[in-house]
LOMI-185180 format. One record per residue (C-alpha): residue number from 1; x, y, z. Coordinates in nm, 4 decimals. Layout:
<lumbas>
num;px;py;pz
NUM;X;Y;Z
...
</lumbas>
This chain:
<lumbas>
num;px;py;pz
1;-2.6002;-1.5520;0.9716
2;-2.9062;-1.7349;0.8061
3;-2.9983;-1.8394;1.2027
4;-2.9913;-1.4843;1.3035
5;-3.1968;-1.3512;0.9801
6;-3.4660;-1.5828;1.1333
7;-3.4476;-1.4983;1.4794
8;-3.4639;-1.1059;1.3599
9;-3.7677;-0.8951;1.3261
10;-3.9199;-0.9499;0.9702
11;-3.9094;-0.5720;0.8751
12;-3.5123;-0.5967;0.9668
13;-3.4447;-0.8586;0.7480
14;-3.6292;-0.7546;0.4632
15;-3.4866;-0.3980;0.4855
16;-3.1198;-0.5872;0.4804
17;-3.1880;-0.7990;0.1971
18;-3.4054;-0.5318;-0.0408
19;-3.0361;-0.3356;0.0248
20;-2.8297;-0.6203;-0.0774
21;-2.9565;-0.7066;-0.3499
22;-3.0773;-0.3444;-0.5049
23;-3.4409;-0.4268;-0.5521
24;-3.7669;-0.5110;-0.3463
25;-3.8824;-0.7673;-0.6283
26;-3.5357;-0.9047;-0.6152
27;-3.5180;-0.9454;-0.2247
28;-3.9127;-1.0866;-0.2398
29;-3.7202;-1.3460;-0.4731
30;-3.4333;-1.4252;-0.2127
31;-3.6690;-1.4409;0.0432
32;-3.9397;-1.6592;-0.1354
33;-4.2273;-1.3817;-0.0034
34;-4.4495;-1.1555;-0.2108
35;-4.3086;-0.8180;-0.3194
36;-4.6366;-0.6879;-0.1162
37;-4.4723;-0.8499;0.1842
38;-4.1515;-0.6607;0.1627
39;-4.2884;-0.3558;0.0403
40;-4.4825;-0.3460;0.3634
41;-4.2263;-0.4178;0.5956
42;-3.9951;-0.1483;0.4478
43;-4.2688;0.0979;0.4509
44;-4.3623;0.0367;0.8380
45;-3.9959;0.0496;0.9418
46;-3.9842;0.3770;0.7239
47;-4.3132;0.5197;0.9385
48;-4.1811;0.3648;1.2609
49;-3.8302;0.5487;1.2240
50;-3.9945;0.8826;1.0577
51;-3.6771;0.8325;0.8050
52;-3.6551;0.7476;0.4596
53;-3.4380;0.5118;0.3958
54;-3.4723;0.3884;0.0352
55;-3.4649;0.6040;-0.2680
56;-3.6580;0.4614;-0.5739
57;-3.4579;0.4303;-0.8738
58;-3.6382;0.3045;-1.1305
59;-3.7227;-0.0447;-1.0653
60;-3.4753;-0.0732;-0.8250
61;-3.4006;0.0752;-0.4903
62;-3.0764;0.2937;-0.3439
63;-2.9913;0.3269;0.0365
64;-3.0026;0.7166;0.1806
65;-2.7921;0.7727;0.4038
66;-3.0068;0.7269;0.6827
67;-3.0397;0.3894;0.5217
68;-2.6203;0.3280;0.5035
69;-2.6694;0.3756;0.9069
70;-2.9451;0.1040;0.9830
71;-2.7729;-0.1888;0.7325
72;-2.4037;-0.1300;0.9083
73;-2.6270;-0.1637;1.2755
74;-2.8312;-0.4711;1.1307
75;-2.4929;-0.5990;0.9822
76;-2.2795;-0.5723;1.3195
77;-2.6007;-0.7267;1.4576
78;-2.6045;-1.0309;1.2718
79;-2.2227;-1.0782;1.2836
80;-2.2963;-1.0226;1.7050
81;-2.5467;-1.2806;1.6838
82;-2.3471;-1.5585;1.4718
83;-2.0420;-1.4650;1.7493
84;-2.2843;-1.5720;2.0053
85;-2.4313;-1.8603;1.8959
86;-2.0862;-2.0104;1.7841
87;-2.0010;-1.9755;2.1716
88;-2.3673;-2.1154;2.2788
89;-2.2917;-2.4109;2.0232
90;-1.9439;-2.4590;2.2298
91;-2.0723;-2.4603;2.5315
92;-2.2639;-2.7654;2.4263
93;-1.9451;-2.9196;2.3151
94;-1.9643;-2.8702;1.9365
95;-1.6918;-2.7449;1.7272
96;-1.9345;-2.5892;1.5103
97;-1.9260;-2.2224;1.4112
98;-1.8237;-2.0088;1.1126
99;-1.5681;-1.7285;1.0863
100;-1.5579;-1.4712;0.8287
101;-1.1785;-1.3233;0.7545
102;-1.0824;-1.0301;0.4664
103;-0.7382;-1.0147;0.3182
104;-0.4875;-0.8521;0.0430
105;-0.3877;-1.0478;-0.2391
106;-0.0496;-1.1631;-0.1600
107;-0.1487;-1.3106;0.1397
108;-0.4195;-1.4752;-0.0411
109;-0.1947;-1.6034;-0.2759
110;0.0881;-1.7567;0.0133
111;0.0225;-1.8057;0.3456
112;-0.3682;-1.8020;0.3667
113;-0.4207;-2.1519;0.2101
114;-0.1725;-2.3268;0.4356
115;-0.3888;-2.1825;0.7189
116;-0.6776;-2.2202;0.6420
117;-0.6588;-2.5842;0.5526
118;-0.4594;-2.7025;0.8655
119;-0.7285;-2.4867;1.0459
120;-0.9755;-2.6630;0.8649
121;-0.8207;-3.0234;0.9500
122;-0.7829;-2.9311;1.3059
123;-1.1312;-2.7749;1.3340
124;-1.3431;-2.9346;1.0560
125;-1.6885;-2.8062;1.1800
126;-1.5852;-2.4239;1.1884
127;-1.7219;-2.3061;0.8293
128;-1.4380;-1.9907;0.6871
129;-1.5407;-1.7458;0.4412
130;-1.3037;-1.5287;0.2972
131;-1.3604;-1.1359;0.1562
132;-1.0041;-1.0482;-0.0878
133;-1.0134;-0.6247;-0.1880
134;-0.7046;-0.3585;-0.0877
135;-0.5673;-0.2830;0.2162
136;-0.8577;-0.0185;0.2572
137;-1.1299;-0.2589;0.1569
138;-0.9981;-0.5187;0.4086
139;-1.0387;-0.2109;0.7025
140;-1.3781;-0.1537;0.5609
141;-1.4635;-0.5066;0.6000
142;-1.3242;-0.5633;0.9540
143;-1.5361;-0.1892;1.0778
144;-1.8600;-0.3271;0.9077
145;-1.8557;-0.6258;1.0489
146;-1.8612;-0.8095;0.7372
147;-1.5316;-1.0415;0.8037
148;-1.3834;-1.0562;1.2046
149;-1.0409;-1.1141;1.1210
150;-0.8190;-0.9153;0.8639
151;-0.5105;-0.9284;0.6895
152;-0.3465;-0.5605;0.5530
153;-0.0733;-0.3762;0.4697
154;-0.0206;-0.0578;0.6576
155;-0.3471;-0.0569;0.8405
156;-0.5604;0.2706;0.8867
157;-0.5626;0.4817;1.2227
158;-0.9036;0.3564;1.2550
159;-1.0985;0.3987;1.5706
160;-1.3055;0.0854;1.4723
161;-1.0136;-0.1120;1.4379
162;-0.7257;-0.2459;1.7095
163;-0.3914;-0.4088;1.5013
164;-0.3638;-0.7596;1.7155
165;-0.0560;-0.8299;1.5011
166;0.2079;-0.6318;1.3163
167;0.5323;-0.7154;1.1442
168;0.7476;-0.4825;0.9348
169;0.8839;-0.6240;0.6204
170;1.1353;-0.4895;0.3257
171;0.9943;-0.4113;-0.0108
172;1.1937;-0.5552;-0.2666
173;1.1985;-0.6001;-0.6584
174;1.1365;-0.9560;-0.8330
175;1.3002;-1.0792;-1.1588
176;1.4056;-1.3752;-1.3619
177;1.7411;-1.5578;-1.2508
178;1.8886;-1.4301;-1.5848
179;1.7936;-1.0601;-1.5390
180;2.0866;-0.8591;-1.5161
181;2.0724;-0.7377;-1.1874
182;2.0337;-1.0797;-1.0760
183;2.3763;-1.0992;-0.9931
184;2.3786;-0.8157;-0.7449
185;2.3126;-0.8677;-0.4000
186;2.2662;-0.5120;-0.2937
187;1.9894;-0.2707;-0.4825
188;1.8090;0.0343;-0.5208
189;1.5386;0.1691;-0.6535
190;1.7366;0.3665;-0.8854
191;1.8977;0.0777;-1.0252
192;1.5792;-0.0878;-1.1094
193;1.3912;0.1532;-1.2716
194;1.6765;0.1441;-1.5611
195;1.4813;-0.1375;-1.6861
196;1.0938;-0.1794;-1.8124
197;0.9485;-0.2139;-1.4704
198;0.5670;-0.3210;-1.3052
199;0.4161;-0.0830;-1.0584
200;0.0870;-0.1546;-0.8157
201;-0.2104;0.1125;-0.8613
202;-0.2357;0.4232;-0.6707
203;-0.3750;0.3923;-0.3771
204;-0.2471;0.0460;-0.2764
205;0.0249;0.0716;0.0592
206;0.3373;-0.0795;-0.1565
207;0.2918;0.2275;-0.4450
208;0.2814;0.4948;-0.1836
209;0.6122;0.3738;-0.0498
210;0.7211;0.3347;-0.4070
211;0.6001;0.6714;-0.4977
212;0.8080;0.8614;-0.2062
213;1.1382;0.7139;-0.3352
214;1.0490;0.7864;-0.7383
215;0.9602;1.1347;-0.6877
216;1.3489;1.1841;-0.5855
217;1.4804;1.0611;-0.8082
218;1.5537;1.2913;-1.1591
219;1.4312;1.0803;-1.4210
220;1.3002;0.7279;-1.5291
221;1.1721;0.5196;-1.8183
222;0.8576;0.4790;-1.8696
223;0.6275;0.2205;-1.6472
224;0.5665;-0.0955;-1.8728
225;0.2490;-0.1416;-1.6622
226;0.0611;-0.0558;-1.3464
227;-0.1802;-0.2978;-1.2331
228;-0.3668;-0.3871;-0.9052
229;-0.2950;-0.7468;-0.9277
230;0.0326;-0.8688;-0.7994
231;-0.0689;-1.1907;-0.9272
232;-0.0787;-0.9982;-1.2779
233;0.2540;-0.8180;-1.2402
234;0.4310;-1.1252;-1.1498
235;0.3194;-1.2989;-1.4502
236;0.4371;-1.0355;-1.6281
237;0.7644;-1.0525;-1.5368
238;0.8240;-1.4160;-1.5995
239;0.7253;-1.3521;-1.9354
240;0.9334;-1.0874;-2.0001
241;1.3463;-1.1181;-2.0007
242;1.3984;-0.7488;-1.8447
243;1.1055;-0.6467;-1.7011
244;1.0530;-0.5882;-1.2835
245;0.7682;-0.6008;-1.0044
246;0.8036;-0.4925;-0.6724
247;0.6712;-0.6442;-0.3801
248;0.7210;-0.7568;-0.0307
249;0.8370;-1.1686;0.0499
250;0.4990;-1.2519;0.0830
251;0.2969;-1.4192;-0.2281
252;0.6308;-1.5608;-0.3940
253;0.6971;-1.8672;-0.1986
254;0.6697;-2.1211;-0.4912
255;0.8339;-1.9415;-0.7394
256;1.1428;-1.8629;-0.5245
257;1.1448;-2.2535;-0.4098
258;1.1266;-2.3307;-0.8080
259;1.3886;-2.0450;-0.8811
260;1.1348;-1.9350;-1.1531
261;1.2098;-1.5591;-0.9701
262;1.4421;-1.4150;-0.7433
263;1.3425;-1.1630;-0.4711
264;1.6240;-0.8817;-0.3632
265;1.5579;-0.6311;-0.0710
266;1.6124;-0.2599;-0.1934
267;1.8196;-0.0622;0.0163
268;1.6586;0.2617;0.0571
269;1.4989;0.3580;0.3468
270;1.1839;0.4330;0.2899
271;1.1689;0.0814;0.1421
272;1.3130;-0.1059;0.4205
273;0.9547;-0.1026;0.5904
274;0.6431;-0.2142;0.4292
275;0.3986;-0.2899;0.8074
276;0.1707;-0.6183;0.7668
277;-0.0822;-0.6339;0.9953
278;-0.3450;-0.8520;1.1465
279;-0.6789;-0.6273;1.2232
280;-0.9729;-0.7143;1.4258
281;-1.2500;-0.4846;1.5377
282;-1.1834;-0.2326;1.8069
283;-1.6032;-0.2473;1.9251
284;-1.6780;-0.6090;1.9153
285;-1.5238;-0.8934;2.0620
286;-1.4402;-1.2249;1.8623
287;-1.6131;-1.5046;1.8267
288;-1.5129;-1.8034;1.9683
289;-1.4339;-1.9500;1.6120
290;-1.2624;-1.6207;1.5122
291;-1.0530;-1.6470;1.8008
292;-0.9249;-1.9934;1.7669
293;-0.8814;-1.8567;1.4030
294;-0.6413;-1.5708;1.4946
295;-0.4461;-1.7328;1.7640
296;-0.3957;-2.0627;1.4711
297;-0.3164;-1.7822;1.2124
298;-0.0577;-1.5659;1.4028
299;0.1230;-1.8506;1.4984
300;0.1661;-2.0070;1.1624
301;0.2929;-1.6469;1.0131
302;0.5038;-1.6233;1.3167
303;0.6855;-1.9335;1.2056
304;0.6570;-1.8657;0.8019
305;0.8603;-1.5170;0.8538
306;1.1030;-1.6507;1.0928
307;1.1835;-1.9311;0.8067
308;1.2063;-1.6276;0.5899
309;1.4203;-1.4091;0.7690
310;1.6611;-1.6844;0.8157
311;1.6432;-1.7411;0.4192
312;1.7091;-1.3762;0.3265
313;1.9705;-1.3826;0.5689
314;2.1505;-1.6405;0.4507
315;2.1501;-1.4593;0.0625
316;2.2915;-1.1328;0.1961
317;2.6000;-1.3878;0.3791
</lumbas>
């Protein structure tokens, strides 16, 4: 992006970075120009457009919403531009190029390090920056233009965004090997909640699904916690003999290998689907580095949920 900045219009990139970083003086800073400099630059594209597009707040500056319109076109712009000069620098036969990608925790936590260092070994010139927030944060990303490629739960009916990838998998509930329902190979959520249990924040994909089961059923103890880490949660429930999470396969890999937890697919319905998703932008094409991302990336989770389907398999025998 720093090659596009330069190749921009100054007014542009001064407008861009006085919004990023909440104050003229502080862009002037980021830029290494005089606060005159940007001051001018945002006032002439202010004249130019007949729009106001920063409200002064205090010493610091707050988009309008005219303002929210021209960053998202200057940031599409400047992903456009990196998109094309990552194909321009293939074309002379570098592997050069960068890649931005946006994802939810768990997959943060499992299968995104495996791929992104064998991508990384296979393609050591292709820089990858990654963006972690919600399932709707990850959308926002991808229709922005801030990341290319993005890894959800449940994905938005989005016109900005096309699922490239989807795969439906079973929520289930984690424990210690010595938690009582342990033993059982066959669960519901009813049987869970009997016990001090962990549940993700509103507004996250897994607690909706959670939500349209509890609301059945005609009474349950307290939550011990709600949290929007499932890092956090799992913690939780190593440290404590009875207590619960729920979550899908993914983000659990080394404690299940370690038997530090166990992982148990619930049986009701509205459980039995949890939709993962792989999310690119419906109105821009990928780069040529965000392409050899996603085609490296599908494949690998391709072959991680086979292995897992075969595992889970093999524990309901």
């Amino acid at each position: 992006m720093d090659q596009a900045r330069q190749l921009y219009g100054p007014s542009l990139r001064y407008f861009a970075a006085a919004a990023a970083a909440g104050s003229i003086r502080a862009a002037a800073r980021e830029l290494n120009v005089a606060s005159s400099a940007v001051n001018r630059q945002i006032l002439w594209l202010e004249d130019t457009l007949d729009l106001k597009l920063f409200e002064r707040v205090g010493r610091g500056v707050k988009l309008t919403e005219a303002g929210e319109i021209l960053l998202a076109h200057i940031r599409r712009s400047f992903s456009d531009f990196d998109a094309t000069l990552g194909e321009l620098q293939a074309l002379k036969g570098l592997r050069r190029g960068s890649v931005a990608i946006a994802a939810v925790e768990s997959v943060c936590d499992s299968l995104l390090p495996d791929v992104v260092s064998a991508f990384r070994a296979k393609f050591p010139g292709i820089h990858v920056s990654l963006k972690v927030g919600g399932s709707e944060r990850v959308n926002r990303f991808i229709v922005s233009g801030e990341a290319e490629v993005g890894f959800t739960f449940e994905p938005a009916r989005d016109h900005g965004l096309t699922v490239a990838f989807q795969r439906d998998l079973s929520i289930g509930v984690i424990m210690r090997p010595d938690h009582p329902l342990a033993a059982r190979k066959q669960l519901q959520l009813a049987d869970c909640i009997e016990f001090p249990f962990c549940l993700p924040s509103e507004g996250l994909s897994l607690r909706k699904r959670l939500d349209a089961v509890l609301v059945t059923l005609p009474s349950h103890r307290k939550t011990y916690v709600e949290a929007n880490s499932l890092r956090f949660m799992r913690s939780l429930v190593k440290r404590g003999e009875e207590v619960i999470a729920f979550q899908t396969r993914f983000g659990i890999e080394d404690e299940r290998a370690s038997n530090t937890l166990i992982f148990r697919e619930l049986d009701d319905p509205p459980l039995r689907r949890d939709r993962f998703a792989v999310v690119i932008s419906a109105n821009r094409a990928l780069s040529l580095a965000a392409s050899m991302f996603f085609d490296h990336a599908t494949d690998a989770i391709r072959r991680q949920l086979s292995e897992s389907d075969a595992d889970m398999a093999s524990l309901r025998a």
